[in-house]
CHARMM-style PDB file with segment names, atoms N, HN, CA, C and O in Angstrom:
ATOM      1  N   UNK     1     -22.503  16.707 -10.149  1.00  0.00      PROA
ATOM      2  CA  UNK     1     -21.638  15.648  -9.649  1.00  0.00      PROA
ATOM      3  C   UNK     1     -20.186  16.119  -9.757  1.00  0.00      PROA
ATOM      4  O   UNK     1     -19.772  16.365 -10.889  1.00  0.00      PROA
ATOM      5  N   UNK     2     -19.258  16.293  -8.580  1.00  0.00      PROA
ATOM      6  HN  UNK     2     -19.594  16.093  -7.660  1.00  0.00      PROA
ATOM      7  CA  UNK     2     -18.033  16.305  -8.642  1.00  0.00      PROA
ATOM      8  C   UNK     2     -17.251  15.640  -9.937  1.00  0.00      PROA
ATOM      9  O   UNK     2     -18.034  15.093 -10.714  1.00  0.00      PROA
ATOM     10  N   UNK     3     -15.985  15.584 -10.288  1.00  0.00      PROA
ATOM     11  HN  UNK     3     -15.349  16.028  -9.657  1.00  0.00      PROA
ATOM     12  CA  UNK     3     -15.069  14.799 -10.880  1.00  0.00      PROA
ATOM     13  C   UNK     3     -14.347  14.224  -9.674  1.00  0.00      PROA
ATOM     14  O   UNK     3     -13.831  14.992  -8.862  1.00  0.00      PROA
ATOM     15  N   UNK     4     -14.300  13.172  -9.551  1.00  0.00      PROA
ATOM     16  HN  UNK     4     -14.719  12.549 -10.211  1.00  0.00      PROA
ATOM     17  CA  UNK     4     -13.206  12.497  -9.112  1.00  0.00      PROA
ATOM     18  C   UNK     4     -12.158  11.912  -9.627  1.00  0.00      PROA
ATOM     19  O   UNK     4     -12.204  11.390 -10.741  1.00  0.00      PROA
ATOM     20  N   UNK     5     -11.280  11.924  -9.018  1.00  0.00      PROA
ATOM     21  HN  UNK     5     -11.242  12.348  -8.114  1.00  0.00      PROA
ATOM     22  CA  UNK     5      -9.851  10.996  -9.749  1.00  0.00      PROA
ATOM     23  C   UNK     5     -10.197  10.031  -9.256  1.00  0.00      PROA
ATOM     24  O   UNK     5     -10.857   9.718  -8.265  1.00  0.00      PROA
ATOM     25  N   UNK     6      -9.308   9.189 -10.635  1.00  0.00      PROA
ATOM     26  HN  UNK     6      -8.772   9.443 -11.440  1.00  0.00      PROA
ATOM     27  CA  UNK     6      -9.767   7.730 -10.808  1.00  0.00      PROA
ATOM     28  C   UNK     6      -8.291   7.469  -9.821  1.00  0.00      PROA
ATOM     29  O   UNK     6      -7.308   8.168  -9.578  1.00  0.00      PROA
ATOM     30  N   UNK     7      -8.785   5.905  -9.370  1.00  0.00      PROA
ATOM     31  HN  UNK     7      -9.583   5.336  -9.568  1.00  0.00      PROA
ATOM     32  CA  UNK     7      -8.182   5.588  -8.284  1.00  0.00      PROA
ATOM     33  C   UNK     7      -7.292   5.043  -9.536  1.00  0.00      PROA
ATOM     34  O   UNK     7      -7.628   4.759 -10.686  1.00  0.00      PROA
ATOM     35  N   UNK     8      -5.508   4.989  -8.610  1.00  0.00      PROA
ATOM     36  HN  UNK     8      -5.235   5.220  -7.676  1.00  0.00      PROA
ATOM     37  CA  UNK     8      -4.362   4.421  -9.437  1.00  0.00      PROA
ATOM     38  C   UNK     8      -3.797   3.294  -8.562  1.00  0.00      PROA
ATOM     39  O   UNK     8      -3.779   3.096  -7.347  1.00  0.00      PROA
ATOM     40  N   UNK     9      -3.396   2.709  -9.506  1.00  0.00      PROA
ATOM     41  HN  UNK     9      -3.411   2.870 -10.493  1.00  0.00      PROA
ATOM     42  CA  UNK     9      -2.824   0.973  -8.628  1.00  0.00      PROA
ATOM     43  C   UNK     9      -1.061   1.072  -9.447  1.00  0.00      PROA
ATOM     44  O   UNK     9      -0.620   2.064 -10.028  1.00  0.00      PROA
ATOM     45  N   UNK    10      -0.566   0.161  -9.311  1.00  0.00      PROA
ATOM     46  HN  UNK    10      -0.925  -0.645  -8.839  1.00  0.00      PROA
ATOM     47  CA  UNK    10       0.849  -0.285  -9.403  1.00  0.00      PROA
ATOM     48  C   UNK    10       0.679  -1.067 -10.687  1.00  0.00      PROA
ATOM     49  O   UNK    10       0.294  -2.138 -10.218  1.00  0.00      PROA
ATOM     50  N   UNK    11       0.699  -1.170 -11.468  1.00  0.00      PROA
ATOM     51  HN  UNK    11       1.012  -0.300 -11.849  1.00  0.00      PROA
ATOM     52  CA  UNK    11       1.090  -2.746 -12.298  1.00  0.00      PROA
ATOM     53  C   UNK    11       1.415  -3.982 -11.986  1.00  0.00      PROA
ATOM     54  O   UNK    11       2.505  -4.267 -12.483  1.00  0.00      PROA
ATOM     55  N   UNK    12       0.853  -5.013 -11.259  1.00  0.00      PROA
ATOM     56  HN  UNK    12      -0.033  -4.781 -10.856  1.00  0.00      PROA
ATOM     57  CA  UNK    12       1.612  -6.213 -10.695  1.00  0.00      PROA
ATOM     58  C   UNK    12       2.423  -6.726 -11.572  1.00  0.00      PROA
ATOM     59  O   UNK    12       2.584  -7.883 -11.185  1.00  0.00      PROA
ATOM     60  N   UNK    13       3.038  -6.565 -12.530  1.00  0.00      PROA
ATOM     61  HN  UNK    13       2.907  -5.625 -12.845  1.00  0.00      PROA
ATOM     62  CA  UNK    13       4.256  -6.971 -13.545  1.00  0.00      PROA
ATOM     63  C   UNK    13       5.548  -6.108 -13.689  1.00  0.00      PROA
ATOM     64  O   UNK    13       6.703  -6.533 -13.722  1.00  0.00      PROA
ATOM     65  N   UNK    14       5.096  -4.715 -13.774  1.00  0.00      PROA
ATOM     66  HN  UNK    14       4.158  -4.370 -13.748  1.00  0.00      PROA
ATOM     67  CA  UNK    14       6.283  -3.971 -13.984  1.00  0.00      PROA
ATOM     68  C   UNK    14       6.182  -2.736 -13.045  1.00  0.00      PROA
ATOM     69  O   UNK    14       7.197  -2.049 -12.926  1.00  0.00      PROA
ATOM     70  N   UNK    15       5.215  -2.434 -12.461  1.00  0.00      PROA
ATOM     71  HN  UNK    15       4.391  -2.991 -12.557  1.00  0.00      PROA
ATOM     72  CA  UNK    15       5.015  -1.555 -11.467  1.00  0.00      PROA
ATOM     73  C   UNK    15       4.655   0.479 -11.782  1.00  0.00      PROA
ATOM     74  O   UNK    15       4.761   1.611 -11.310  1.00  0.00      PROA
ATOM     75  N   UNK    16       4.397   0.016 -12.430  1.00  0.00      PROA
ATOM     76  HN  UNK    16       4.310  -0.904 -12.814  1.00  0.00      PROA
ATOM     77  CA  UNK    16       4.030   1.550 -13.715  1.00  0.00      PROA
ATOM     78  C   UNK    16       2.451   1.845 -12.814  1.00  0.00      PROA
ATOM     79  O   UNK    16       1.693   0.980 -12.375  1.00  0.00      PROA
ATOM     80  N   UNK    17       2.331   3.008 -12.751  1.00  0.00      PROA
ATOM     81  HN  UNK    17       2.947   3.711 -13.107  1.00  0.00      PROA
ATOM     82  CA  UNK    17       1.465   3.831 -12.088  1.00  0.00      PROA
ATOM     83  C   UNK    17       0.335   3.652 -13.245  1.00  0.00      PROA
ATOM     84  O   UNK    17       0.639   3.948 -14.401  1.00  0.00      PROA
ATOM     85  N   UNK    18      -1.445   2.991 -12.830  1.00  0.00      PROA
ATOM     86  HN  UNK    18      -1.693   2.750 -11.891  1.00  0.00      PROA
ATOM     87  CA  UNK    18      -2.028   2.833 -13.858  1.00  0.00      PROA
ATOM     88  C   UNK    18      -3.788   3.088 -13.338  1.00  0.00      PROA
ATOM     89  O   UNK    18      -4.477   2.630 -12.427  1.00  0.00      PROA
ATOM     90  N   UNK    19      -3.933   3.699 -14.042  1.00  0.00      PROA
ATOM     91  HN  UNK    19      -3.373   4.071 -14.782  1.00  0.00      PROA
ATOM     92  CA  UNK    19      -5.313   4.880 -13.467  1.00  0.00      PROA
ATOM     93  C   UNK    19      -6.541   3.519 -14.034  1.00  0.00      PROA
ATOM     94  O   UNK    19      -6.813   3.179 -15.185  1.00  0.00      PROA
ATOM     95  N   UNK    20      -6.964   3.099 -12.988  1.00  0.00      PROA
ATOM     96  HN  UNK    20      -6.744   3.375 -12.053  1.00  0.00      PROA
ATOM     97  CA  UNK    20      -8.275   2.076 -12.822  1.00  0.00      PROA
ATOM     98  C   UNK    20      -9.526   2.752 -13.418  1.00  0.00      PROA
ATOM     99  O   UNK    20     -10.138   3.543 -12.701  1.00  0.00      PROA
ATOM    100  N   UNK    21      -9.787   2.603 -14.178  1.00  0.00      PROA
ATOM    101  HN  UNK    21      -9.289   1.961 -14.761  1.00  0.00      PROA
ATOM    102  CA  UNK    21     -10.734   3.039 -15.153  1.00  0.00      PROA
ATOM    103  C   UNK    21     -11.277   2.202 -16.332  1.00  0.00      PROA
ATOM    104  O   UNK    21     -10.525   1.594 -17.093  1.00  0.00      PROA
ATOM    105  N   UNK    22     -12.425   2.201 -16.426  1.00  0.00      PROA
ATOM    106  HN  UNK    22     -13.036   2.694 -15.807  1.00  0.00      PROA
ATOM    107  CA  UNK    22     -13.130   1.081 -17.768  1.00  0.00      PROA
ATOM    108  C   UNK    22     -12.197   1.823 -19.000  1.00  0.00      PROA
ATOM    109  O   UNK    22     -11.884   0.918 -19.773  1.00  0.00      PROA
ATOM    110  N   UNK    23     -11.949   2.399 -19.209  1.00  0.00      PROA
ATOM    111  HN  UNK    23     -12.204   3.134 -18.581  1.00  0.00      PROA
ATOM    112  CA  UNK    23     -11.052   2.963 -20.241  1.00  0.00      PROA
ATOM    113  C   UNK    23      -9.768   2.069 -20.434  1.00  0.00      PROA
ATOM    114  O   UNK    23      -9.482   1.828 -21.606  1.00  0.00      PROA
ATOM    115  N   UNK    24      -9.031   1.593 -19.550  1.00  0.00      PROA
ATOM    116  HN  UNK    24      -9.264   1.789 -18.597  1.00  0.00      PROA
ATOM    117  CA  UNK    24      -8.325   0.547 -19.403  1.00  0.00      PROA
ATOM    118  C   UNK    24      -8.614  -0.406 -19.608  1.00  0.00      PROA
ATOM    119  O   UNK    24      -9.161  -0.763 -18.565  1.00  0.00      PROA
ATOM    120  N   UNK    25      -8.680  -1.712 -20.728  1.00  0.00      PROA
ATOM    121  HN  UNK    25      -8.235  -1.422 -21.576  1.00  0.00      PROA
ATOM    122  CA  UNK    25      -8.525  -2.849 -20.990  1.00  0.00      PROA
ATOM    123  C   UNK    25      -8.033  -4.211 -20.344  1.00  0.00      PROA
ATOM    124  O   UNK    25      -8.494  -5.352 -20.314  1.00  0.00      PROA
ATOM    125  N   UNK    26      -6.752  -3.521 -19.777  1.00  0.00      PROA
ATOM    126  HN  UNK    26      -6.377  -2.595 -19.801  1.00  0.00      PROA
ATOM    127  CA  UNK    26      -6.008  -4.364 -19.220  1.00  0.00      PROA
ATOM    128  C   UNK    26      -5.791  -4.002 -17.282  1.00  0.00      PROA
ATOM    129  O   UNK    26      -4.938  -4.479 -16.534  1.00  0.00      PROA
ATOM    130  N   UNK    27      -6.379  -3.483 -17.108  1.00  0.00      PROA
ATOM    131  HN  UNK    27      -7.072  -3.096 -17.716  1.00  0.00      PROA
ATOM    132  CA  UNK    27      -6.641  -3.506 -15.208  1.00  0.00      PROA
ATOM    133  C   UNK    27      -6.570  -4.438 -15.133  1.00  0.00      PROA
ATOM    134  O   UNK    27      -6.781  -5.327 -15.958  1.00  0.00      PROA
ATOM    135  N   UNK    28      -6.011  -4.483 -13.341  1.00  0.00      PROA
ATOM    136  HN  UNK    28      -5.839  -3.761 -12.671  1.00  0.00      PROA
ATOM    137  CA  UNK    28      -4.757  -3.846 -13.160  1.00  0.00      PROA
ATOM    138  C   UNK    28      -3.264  -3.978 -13.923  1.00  0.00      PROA
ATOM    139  O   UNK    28      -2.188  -4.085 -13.334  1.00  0.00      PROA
ATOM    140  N   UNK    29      -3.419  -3.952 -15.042  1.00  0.00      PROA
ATOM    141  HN  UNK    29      -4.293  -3.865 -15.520  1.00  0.00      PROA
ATOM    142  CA  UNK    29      -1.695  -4.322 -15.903  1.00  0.00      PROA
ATOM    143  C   UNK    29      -2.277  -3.051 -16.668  1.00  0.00      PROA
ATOM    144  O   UNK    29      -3.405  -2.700 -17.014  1.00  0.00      PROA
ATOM    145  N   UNK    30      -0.668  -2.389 -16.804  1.00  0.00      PROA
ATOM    146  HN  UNK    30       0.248  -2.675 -16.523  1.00  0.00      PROA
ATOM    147  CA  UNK    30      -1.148  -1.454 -17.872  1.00  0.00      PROA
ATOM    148  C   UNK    30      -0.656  -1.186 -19.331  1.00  0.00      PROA
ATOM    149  O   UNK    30      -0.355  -0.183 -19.979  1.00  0.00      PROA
ATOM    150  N   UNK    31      -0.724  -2.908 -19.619  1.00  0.00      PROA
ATOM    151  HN  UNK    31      -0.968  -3.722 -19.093  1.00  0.00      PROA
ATOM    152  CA  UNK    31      -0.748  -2.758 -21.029  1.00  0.00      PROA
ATOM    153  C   UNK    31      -0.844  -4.412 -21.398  1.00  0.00      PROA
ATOM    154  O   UNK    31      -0.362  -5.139 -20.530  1.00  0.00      PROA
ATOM    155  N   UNK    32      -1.532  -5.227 -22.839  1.00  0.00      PROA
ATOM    156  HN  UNK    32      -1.923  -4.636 -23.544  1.00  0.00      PROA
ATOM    157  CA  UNK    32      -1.572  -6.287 -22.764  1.00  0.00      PROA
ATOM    158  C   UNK    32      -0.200  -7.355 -22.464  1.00  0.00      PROA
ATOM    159  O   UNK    32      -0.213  -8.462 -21.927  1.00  0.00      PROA
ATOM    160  N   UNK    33       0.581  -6.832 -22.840  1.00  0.00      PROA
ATOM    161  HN  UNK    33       0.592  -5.932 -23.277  1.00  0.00      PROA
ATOM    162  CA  UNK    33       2.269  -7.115 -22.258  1.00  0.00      PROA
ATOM    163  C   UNK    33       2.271  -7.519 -21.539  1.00  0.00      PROA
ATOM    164  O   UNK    33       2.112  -8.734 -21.656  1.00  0.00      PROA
ATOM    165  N   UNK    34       2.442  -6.982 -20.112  1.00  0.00      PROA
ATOM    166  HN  UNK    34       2.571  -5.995 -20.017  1.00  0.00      PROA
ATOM    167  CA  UNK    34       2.257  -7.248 -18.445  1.00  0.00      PROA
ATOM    168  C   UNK    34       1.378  -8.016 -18.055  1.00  0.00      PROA
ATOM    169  O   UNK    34       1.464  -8.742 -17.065  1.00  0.00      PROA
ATOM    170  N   UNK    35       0.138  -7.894 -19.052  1.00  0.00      PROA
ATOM    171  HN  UNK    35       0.069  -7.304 -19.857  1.00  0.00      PROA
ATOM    172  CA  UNK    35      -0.951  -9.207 -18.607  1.00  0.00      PROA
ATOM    173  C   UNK    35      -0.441 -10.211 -19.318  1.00  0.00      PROA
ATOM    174  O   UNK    35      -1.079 -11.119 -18.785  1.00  0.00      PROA
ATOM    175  N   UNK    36       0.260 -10.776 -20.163  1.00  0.00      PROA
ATOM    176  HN  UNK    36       0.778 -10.038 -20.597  1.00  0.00      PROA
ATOM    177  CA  UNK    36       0.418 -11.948 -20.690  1.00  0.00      PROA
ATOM    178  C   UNK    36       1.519 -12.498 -20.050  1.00  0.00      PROA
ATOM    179  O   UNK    36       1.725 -13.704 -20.185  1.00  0.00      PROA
ATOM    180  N   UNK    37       2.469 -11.627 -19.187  1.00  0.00      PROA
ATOM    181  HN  UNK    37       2.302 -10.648 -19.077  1.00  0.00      PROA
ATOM    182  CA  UNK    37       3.560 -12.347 -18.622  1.00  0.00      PROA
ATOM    183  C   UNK    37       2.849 -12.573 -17.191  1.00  0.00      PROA
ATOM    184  O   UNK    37       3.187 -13.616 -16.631  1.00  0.00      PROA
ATOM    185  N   UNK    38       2.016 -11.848 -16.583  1.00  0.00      PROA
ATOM    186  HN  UNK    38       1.742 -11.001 -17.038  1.00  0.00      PROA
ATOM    187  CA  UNK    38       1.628 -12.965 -15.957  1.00  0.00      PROA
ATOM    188  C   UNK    38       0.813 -13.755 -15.787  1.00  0.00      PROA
ATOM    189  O   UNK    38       0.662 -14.393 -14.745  1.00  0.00      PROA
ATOM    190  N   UNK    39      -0.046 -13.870 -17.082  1.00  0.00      PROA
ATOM    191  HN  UNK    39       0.076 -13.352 -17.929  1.00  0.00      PROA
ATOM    192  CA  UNK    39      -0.493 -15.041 -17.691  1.00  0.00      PROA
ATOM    193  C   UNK    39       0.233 -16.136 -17.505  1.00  0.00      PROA
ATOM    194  O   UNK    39      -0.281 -16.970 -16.760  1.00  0.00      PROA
ATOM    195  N   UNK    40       1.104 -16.346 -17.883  1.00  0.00      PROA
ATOM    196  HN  UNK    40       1.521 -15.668 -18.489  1.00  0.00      PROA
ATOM    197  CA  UNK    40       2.704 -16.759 -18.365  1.00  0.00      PROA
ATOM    198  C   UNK    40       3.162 -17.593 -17.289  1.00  0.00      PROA
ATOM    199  O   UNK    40       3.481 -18.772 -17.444  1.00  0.00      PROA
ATOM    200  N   UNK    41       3.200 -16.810 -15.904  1.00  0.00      PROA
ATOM    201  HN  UNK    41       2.941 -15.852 -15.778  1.00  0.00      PROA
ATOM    202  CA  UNK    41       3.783 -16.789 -14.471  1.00  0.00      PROA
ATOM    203  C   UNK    41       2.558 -17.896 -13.964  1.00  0.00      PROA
ATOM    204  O   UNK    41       2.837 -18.676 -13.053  1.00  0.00      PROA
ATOM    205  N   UNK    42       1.554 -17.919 -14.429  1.00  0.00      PROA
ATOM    206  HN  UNK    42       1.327 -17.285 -15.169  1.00  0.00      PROA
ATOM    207  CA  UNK    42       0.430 -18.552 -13.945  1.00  0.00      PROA
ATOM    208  C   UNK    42       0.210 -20.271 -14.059  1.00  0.00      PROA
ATOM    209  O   UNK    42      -0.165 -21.209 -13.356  1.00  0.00      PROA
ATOM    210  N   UNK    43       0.831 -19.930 -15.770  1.00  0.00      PROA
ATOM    211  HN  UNK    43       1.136 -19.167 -16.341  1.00  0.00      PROA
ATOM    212  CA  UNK    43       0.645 -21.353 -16.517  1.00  0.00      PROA
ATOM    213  C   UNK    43       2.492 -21.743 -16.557  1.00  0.00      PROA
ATOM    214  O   UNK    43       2.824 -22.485 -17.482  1.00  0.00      PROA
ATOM    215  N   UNK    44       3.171 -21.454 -15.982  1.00  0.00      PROA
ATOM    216  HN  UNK    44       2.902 -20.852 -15.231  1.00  0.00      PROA
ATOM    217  CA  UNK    44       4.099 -22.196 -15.684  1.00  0.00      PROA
ATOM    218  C   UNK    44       4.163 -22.340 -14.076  1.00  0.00      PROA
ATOM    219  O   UNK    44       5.217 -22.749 -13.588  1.00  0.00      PROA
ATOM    220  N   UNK    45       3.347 -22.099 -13.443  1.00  0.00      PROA
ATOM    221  HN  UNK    45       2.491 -21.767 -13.839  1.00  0.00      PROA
ATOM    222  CA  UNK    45       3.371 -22.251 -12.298  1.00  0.00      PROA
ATOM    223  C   UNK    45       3.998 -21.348 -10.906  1.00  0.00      PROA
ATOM    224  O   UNK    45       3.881 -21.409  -9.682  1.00  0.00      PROA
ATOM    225  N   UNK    46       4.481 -20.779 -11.576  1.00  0.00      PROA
ATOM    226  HN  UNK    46       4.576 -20.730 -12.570  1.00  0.00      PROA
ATOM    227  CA  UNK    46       5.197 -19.846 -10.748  1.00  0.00      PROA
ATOM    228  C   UNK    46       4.610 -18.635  -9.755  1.00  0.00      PROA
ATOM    229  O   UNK    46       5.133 -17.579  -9.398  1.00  0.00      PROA
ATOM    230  N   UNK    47       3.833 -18.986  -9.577  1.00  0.00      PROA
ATOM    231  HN  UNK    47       3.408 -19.844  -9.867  1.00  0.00      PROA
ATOM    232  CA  UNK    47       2.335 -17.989  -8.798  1.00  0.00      PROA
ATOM    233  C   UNK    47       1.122 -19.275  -8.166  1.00  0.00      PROA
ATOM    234  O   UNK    47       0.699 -20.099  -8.977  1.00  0.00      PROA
ATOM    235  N   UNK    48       0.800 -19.313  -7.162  1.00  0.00      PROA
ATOM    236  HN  UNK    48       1.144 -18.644  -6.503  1.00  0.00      PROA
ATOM    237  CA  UNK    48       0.287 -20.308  -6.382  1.00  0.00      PROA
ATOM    238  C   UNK    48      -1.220 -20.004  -5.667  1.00  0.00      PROA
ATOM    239  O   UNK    48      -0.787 -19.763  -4.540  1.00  0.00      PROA
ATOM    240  N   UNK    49      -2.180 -19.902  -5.580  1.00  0.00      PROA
ATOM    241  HN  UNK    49      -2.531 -20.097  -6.496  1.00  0.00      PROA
ATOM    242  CA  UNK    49      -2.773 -20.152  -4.283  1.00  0.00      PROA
ATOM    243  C   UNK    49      -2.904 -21.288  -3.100  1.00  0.00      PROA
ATOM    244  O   UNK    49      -3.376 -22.422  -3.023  1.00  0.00      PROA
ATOM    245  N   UNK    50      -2.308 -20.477  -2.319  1.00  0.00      PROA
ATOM    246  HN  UNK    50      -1.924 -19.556  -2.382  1.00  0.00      PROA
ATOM    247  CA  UNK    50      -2.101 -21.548  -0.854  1.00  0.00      PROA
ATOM    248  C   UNK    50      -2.743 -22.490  -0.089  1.00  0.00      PROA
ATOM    249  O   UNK    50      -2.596 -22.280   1.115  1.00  0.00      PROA
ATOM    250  N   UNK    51      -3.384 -23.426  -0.353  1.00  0.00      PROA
ATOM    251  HN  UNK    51      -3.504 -23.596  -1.331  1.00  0.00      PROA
ATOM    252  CA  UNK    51      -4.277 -24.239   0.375  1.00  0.00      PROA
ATOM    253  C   UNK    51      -3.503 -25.725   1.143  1.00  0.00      PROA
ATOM    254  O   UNK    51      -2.367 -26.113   0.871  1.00  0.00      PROA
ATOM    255  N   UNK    52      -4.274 -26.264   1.953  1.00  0.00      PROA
ATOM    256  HN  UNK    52      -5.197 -25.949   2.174  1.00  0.00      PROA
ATOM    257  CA  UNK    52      -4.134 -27.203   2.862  1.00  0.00      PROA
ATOM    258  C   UNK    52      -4.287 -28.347   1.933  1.00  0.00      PROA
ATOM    259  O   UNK    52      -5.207 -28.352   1.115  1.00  0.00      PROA
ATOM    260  N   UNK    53      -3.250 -29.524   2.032  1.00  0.00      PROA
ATOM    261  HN  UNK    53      -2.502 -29.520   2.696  1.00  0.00      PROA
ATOM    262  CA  UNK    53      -3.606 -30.536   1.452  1.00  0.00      PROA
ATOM    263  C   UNK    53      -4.896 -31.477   2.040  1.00  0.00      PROA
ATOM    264  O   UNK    53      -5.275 -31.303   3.198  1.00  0.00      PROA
ATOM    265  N   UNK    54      -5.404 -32.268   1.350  1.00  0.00      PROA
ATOM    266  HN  UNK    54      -5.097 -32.409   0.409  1.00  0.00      PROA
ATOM    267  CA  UNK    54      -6.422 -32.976   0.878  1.00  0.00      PROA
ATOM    268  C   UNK    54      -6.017 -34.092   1.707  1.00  0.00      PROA
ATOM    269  O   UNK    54      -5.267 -34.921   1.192  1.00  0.00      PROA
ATOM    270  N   UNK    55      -6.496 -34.295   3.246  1.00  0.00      PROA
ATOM    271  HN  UNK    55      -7.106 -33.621   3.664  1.00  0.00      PROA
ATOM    272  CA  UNK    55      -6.705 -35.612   3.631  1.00  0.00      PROA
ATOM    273  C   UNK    55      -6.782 -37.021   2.559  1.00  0.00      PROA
ATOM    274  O   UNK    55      -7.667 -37.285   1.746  1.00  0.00      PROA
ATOM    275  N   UNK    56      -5.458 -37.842   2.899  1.00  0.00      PROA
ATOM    276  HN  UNK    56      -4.739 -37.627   3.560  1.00  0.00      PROA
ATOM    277  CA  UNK    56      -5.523 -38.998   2.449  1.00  0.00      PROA
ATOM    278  C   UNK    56      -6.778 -39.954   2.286  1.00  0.00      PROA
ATOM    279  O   UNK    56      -7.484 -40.390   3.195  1.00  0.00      PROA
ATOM    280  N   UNK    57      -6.881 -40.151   1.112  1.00  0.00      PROA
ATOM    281  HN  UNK    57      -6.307 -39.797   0.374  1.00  0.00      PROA
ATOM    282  CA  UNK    57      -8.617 -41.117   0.984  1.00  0.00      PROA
ATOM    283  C   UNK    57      -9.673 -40.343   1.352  1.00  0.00      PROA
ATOM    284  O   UNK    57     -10.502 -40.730   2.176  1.00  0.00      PROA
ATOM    285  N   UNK    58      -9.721 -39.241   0.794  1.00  0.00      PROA
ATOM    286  HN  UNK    58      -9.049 -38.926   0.124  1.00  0.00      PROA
ATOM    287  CA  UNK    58     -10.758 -38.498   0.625  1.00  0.00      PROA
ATOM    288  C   UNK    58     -11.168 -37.971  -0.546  1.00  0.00      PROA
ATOM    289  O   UNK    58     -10.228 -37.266  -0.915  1.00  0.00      PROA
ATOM    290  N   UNK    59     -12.126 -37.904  -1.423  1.00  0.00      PROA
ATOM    291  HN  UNK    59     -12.890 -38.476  -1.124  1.00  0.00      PROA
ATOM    292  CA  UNK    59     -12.292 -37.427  -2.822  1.00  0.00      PROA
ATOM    293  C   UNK    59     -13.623 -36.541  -2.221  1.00  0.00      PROA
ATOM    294  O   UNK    59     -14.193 -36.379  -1.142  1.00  0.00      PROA
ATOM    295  N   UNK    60     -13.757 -36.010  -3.829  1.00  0.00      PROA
ATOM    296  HN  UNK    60     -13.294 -36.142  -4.705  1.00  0.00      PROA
ATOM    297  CA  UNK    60     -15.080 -35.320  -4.352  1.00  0.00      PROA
ATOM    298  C   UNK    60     -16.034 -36.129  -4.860  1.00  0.00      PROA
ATOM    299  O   UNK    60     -17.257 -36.022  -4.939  1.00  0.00      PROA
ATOM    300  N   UNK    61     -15.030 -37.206  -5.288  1.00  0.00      PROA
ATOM    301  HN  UNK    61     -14.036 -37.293  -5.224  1.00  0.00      PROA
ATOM    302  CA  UNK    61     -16.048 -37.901  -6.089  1.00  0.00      PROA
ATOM    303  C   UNK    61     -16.083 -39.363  -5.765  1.00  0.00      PROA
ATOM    304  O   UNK    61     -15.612 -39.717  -4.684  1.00  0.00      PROA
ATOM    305  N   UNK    62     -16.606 -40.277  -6.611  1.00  0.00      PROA
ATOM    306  HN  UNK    62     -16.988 -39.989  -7.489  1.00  0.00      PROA
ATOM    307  CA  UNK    62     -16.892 -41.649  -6.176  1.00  0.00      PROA
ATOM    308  C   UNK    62     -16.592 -42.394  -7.764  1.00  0.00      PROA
ATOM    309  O   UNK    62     -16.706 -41.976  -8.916  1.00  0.00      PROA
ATOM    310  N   UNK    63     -16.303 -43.262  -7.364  1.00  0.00      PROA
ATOM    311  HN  UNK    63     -16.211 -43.602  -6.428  1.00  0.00      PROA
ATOM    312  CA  UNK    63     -15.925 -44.364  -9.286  1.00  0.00      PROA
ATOM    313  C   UNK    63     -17.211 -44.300 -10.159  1.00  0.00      PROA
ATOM    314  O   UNK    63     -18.197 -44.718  -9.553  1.00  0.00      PROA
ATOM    315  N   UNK    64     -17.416 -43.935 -11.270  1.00  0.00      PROA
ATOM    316  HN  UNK    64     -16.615 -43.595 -11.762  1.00  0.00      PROA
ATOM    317  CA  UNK    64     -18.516 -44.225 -11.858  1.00  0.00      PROA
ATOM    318  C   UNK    64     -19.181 -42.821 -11.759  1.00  0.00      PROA
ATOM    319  O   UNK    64     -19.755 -42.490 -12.797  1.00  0.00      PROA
ATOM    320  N   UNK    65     -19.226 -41.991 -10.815  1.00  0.00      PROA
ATOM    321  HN  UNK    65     -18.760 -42.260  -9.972  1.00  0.00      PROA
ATOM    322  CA  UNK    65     -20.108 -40.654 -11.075  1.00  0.00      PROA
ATOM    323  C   UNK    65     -19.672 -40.300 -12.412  1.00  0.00      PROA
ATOM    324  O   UNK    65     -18.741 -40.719 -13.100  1.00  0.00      PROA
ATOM    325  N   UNK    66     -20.725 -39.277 -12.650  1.00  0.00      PROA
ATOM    326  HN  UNK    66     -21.481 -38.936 -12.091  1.00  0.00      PROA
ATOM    327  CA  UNK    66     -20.569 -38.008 -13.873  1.00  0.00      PROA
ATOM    328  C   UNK    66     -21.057 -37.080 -13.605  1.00  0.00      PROA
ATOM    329  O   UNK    66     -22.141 -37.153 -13.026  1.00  0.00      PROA
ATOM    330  N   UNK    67     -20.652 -36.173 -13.816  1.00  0.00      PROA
ATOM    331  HN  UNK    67     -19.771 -36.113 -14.286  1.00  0.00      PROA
ATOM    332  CA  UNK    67     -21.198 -34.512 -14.008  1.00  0.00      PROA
ATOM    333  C   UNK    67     -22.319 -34.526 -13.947  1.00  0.00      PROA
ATOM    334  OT1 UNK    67     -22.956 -33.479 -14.052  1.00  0.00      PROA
TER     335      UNK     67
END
């Protein structure tokens, strides 16, 4: 079997060149640092996924359901 190089990504926090590998903990961040700030970015809101609002008077659920 060949060696291949392990594929490298960016850091989405600080942008540091970081070799994708189970050896890495923290993929894609390359170090727990960078993952906790944008942890951070997440739970203060500051990072979004984009969706369509929710038609007026429409639910999931009904009064009285449970899980």
């Amino acid at each position: 079997m060949a060696n291949r190089r392990p594929t490298v990504v960016s850091c989405p926090t600080c942008g540091k060149a970081v070799e994708w590998t189970p050896d890495n903990p923290w993929r894609p961040f390359c170090c727990e640092r960078c993952r906790l700030i944008d942890l951070g970015e997440w739970f203060e809101e500051r990072h979004r996924i984009p969706a369509e609002p929710d038609e007026p008077g429409t639910t999931d659920w009904e009064p009285g359901d449970r899980d």
